[in-house]
N, C-alpha and C positions, 0 to 999 in steps of 0.2 A: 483604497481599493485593495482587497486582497487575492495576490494571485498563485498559483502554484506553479511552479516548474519543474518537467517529472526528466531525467535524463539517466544514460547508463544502458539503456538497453542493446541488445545486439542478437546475432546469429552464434549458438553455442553446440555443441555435438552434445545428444543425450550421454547423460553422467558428468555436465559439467558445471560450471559457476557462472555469477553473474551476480554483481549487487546494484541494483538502484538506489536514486537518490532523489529528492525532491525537496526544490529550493520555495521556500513561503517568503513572502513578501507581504505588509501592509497589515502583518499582525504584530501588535506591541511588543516589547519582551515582556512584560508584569503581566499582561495576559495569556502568553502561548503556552503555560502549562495547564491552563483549563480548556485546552482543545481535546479532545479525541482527535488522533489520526490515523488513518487506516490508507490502505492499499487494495485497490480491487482490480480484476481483468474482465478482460470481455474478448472473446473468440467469435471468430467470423459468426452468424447464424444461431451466439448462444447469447444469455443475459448476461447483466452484468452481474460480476458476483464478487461476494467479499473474500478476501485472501488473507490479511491479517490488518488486527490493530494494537494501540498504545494509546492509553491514557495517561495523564499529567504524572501518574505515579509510578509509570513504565510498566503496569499490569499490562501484559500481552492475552491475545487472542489468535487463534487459529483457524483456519477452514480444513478441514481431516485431508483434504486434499492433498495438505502444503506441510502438515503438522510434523515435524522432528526434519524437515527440508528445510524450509524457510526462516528467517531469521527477522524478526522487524526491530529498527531501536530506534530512537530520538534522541537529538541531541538540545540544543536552545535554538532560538528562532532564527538564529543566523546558520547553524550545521543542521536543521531541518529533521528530515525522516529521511530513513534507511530501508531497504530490503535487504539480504544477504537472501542468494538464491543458492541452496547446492545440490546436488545430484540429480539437476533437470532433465525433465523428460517430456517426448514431444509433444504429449497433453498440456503442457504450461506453456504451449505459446499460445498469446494471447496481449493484445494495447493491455498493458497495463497503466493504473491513473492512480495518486495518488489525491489523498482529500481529509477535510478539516472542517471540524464542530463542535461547537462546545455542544457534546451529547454526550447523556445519559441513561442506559450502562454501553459502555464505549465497546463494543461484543461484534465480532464476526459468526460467533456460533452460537450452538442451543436455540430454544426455540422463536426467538424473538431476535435473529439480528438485527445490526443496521445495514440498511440500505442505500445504495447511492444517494436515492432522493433529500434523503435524511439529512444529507451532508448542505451546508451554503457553499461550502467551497471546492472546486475541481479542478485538474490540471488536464491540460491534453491529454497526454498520455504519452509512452514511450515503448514502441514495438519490442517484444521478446519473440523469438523463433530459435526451437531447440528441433535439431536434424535430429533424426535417426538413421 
């Protein structure tokens, strides 16, 4: 059974850092480079929306939201996925969740992203809150 475990989150003053991390569990090593993995938020009363991803070949993807801020990387199945958050502001707070699929094109933007539903795999999530 594959599970994700999203942690790292906290309370940050706008302009500051935070990196998440998200522990996979119950995906083989020979297969976790044909996953897609992305990271999305969801704010009280909004959708959930996609914020970045990383395919097997470490092509990234953006939400214009987060773009030249956010940082996503992967490591192997055992160092998982990353966030690197910098110069947060208190539009990004929001549960963020990280998730996992072997999908194809592995895309937060342009006209066709992917969507949570998209994904088989999800973690809880892990609270960010940036003061102003």
């Amino acid at each position: 059974q594959v599970q994700m475990v999203e942690s790292g989150g906290g309370s940050v003053e706008a302009g500051g850092s935070l990196t998440l991390s998200c522990a996979p569990s119950g995906i083989q090593y020979s297969t976790f480079r044909d996953y897609c993995m992305a990271w999305f938020r969801q704010a009280p009363g909004m959708e959930r929306e996609g914020v970045a991803s990383i395919d097997g070949n470490g092509r990234t993807t953006y939400s214009e939201s987060v773009k030249g801020r956010f940082t996503i990387s992967r490591g192997n199945v055992r160092n998982g996925l990353s966030l690197q958050m910098n110069n947060l502001k208190p539009e990004d707070t929001a549960m963020y969740y990280c998730a996992a699929e072997n999908l194809v094109p592995c895309t937060v933007e342009g006209d066709d992203p992917a969507t949570w539903d998209r994904f088989a795999y999800g973690g809880q999530g892990t609270q960010v809150t940036v003061l102003s």
